[in-house]
VOGU-3710 file (C-alpha; in Angstrom, 3 decimals, decimal comma):
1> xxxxxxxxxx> 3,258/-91,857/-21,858  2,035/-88,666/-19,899  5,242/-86,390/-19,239  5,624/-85,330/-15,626  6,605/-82,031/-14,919  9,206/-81,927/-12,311  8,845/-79,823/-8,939  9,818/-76,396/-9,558  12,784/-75,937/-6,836  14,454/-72,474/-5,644
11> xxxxxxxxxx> 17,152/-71,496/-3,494  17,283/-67,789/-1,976  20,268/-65,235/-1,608  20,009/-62,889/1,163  21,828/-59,629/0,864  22,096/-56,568/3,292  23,390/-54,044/0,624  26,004/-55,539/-1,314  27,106/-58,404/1,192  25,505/-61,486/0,636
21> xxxxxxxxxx> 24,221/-63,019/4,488  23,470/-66,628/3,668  22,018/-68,494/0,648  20,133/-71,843/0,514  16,533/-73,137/0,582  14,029/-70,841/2,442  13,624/-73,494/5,483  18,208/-72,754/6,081  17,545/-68,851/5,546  15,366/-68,556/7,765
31> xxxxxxxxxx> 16,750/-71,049/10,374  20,161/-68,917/10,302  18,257/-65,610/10,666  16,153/-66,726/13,281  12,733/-65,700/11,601  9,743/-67,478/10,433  9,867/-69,052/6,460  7,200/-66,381/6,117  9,715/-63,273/6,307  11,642/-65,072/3,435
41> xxxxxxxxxx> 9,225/-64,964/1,105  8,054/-61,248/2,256  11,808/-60,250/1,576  11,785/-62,003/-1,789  8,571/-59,904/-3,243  9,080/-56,167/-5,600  7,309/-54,108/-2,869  10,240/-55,146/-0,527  13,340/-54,253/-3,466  11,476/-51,129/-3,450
51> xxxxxxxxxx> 11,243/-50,824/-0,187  15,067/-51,227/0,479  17,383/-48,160/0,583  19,507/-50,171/0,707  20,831/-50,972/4,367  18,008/-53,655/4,632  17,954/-57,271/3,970  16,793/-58,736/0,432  16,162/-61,879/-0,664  16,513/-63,257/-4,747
61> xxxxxxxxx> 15,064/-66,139/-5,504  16,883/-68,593/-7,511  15,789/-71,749/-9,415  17,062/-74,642/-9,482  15,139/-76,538/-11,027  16,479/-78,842/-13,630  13,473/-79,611/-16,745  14,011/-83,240/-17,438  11,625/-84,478/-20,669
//
Protein backbone atom coordinates (compact mmCIF):
# COMPACT_ATOMS: atom_id res chain seq x y z
CA UNK A 1 0.00 0.00 0.00
CA UNK A 2 1.42 3.44 -1.29
CA UNK A 3 1.93 5.78 1.90
CA UNK A 4 0.35 9.20 1.54
CA UNK A 5 2.12 12.01 2.68
CA UNK A 6 -0.06 14.29 4.59
CA UNK A 7 -0.54 18.14 3.68
CA UNK A 8 2.16 20.06 5.14
CA UNK A 9 0.09 22.69 7.41
CA UNK A 10 1.51 26.05 9.12
CA UNK A 11 0.24 28.57 11.33
CA UNK A 12 2.00 32.17 11.51
CA UNK A 13 2.95 34.45 14.58
CA UNK A 14 3.01 38.03 13.94
CA UNK A 15 5.18 40.16 16.12
CA UNK A 16 5.86 44.02 16.14
CA UNK A 17 9.10 43.85 18.29
CA UNK A 18 8.59 41.70 21.11
CA UNK A 19 4.63 41.77 21.27
CA UNK A 20 3.08 39.15 19.52
CA UNK A 21 -0.18 40.85 17.21
CA UNK A 22 -2.16 37.77 16.28
CA UNK A 23 -1.29 34.14 15.39
CA UNK A 24 -3.24 31.63 13.23
CA UNK A 25 -3.39 30.44 9.60
CA UNK A 26 -2.27 33.08 6.99
CA UNK A 27 -6.05 33.53 5.60
CA UNK A 28 -6.97 34.94 9.97
CA UNK A 29 -3.58 37.07 9.88
CA UNK A 30 -4.24 38.68 7.29
CA UNK A 31 -8.06 39.10 7.74
CA UNK A 32 -7.24 40.82 11.28
CA UNK A 33 -4.57 43.09 9.72
CA UNK A 34 -6.55 44.06 6.95
CA UNK A 35 -3.92 43.14 4.15
CA UNK A 36 -3.80 40.78 1.35
CA UNK A 37 -2.49 36.80 2.23
CA UNK A 38 0.33 38.04 0.02
CA UNK A 39 1.92 40.51 2.74
CA UNK A 40 1.94 37.39 5.08
CA UNK A 41 4.06 35.48 3.31
CA UNK A 42 6.36 38.67 2.31
CA UNK A 43 6.64 39.23 6.21
CA UNK A 44 7.46 35.57 6.78
CA UNK A 45 10.69 35.54 4.25
CA UNK A 46 14.82 36.33 5.70
CA UNK A 47 15.05 39.53 3.57
CA UNK A 48 12.11 40.89 5.74
CA UNK A 49 13.89 39.63 9.52
CA UNK A 50 16.63 41.52 8.06
CA UNK A 51 14.86 44.11 7.10
CA UNK A 52 13.24 44.74 10.59
CA UNK A 53 14.90 47.09 13.14
CA UNK A 54 12.83 46.08 14.94
CA UNK A 55 9.62 48.40 15.28
CA UNK A 56 8.14 46.52 12.20
CA UNK A 57 5.89 43.62 11.91
CA UNK A 58 7.30 39.91 11.45
CA UNK A 59 5.81 36.94 10.76
CA UNK A 60 7.28 33.04 11.91
CA UNK A 61 5.96 30.42 10.37
CA UNK A 62 4.98 27.49 12.33
CA UNK A 63 4.10 23.87 11.38
CA UNK A 64 1.70 22.04 12.31
CA UNK A 65 1.72 19.43 10.61
CA UNK A 66 1.34 16.12 12.26
CA UNK A 67 3.44 12.98 10.00
CA UNK A 68 1.06 10.12 10.29
CA UNK A 69 2.74 6.65 8.61
Amino acid sequence: MARIKNKQLFDYVIYKGDDIICHGTKRECAEYLGVKEQTIDFLATPIRKKRDKGNGLIAEKVDISEDTE
